[in-house]
N, C-alpha and C positions, 0 to 999 in steps of 0.2 A: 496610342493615338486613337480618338474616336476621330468617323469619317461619316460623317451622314449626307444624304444624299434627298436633293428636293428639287423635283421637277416643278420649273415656274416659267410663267407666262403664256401666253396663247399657243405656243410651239411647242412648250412642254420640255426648255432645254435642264439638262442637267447639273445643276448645281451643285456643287462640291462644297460641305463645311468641313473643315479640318482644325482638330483641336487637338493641344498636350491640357491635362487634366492635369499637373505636375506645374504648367506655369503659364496656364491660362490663354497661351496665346492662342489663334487662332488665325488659319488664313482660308478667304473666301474664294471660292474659284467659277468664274461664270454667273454672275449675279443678275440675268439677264432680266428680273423681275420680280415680282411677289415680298418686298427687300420686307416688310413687315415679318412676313413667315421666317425670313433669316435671320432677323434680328429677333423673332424669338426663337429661334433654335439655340444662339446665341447666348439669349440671355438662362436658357433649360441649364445649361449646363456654365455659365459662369465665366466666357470667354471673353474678351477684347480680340481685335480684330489686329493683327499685326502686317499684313499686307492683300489687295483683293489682285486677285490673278486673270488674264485673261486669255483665254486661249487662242479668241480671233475673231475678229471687231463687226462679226455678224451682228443685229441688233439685238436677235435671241439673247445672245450671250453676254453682251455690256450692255444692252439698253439700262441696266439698272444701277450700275457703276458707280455716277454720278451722286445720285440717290444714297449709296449707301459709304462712300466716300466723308460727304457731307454728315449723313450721321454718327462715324467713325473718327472720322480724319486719315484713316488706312491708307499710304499711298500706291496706286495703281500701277500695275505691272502689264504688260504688252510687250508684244514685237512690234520694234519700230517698221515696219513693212509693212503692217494693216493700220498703219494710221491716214493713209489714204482715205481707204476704209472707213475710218469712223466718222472721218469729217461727210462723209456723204450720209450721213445717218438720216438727213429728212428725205433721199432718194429712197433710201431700205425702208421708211416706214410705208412710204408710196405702196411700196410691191404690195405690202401687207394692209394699206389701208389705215393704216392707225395714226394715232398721235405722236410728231417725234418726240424723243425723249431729250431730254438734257442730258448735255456734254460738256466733261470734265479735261484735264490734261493729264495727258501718261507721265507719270512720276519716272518709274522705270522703263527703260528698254530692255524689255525682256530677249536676253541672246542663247542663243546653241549651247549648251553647256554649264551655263549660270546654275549654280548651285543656293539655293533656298533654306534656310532653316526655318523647323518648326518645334521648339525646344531642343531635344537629343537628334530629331530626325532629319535628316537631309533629303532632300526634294533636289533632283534633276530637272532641267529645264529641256526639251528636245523641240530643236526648230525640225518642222515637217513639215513642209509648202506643196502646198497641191488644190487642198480646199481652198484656202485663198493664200497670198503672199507669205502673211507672218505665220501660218497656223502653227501652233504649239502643242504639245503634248507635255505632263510632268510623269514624269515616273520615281516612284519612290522605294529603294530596295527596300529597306527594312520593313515594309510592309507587301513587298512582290503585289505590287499596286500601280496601273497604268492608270493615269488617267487624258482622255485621248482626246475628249473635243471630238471635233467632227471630222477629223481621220479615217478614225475606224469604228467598225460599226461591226455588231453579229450579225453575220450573214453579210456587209457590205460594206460599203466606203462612202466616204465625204463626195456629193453632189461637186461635179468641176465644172458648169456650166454656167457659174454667177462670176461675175468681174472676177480676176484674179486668180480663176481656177484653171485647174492644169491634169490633165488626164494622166498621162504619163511620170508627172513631174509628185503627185501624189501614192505613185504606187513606190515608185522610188523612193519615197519617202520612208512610206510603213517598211517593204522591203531592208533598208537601209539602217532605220531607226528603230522599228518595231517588234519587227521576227528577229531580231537579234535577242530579243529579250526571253527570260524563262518562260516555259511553255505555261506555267503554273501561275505566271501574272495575271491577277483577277485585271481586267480594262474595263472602266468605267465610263460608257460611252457620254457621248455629247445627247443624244437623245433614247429613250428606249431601255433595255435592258441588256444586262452588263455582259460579260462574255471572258474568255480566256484566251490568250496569244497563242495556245495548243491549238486550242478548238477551233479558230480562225485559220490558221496556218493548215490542217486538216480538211474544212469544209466549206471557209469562206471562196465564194468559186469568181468573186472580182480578180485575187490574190495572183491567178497562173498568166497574167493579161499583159505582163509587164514587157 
């Protein structure tokens, strides 16, 4: 599997490409902007787009969605729990100032457990509520590969003080769904630089709060 990874838009959220080289597929994860840039990473390596993913309906992370839906056809995956969430999209650009973006419909309801393929690979789906209602995490064993959204973070956790957040309801979360996993899981944060479920489990000092 290649997984490249491209920070876009004003926030700088984390963008997940994921591709089988074997059958082209490719699914987008967090497409919150820059969709050019993705669509040539895209086209670098020869993929079609088999489904775009979203972790949680902050604008960071779907603002661009739509955008690249339409230039795809991909259909959209989400927890139906932050579609609240999206429909307020021209309140999120407020906070930020910006232009709202265009808004698409969730194809999927993305649930707790939903298993994904990406050719040979399987992709987990983890409901983890805390940043907001639906937030989700994928985790993917055969690659000992978390990818977390704005969960967890090195050194820290998903901001709970925007609609939907939950202070408590988020550690329980990671506790619950996340430190269960291999210490050796690379997490591939929502924003920032990446980290290991060891190395948080060790020194992330939110973690002992629960």
């Amino acid at each position: 599997m290649i997984h490249e990874v491209l920070p876009v838009g004003a926030l700088q959220c984390n963008c997940s490409i994921l591709g089988d080289p074997e059958t082209g597929e490719a699914i987008v994860v967090d497409p919150g902007d820059d969709i050019s840039e993705i669509e040539a990473i895209l086209s670098k390596h020869g993929f079609f787009v088999k489904m775009i993913v979203i972790t949680h309906a902050h604008i960071d992370h779907i603002g661009g969605a739509a955008k690249l839906k339409a230039s795809t056809g991909a259909p959209v995956y989400m927890n139906a729990d932050d579609i609240w969430l999206y429909e307020q999209m021209d309140v999120q650009a407020s906070w930020l100032g910006m232009e709202t973006p265009e808004r698409t419909t969730i194809d999927v309801p993305l649930r707790d457990g939903d298993k994904l393929t990406l050719g040979v690979i399987e992709i987990l789906a983890l409901h983890t509520p805390g940043h907001t209602l639906g937030s989700s995490c994928l985790w993917i064993p055969a690659e000992k590969t978390l990818i977390a959204g704005d969960t967890l973070f090195r050194d820290s956790i998903g901001r709970t003080d925007l609609p939907g957040g939950d202070g408590r309801r988020i550690l329980k979360s990671i506790h619950e769904k996340l430190l269960v996993l291999p210490e050796e899981t690379a997490v591939v944060t929502g924003h920032g630089g990446s980290t290991t479920i060891g190395r948080e489990k060790k020194r992330n000092p939110w973690l002992n709060r629960l």
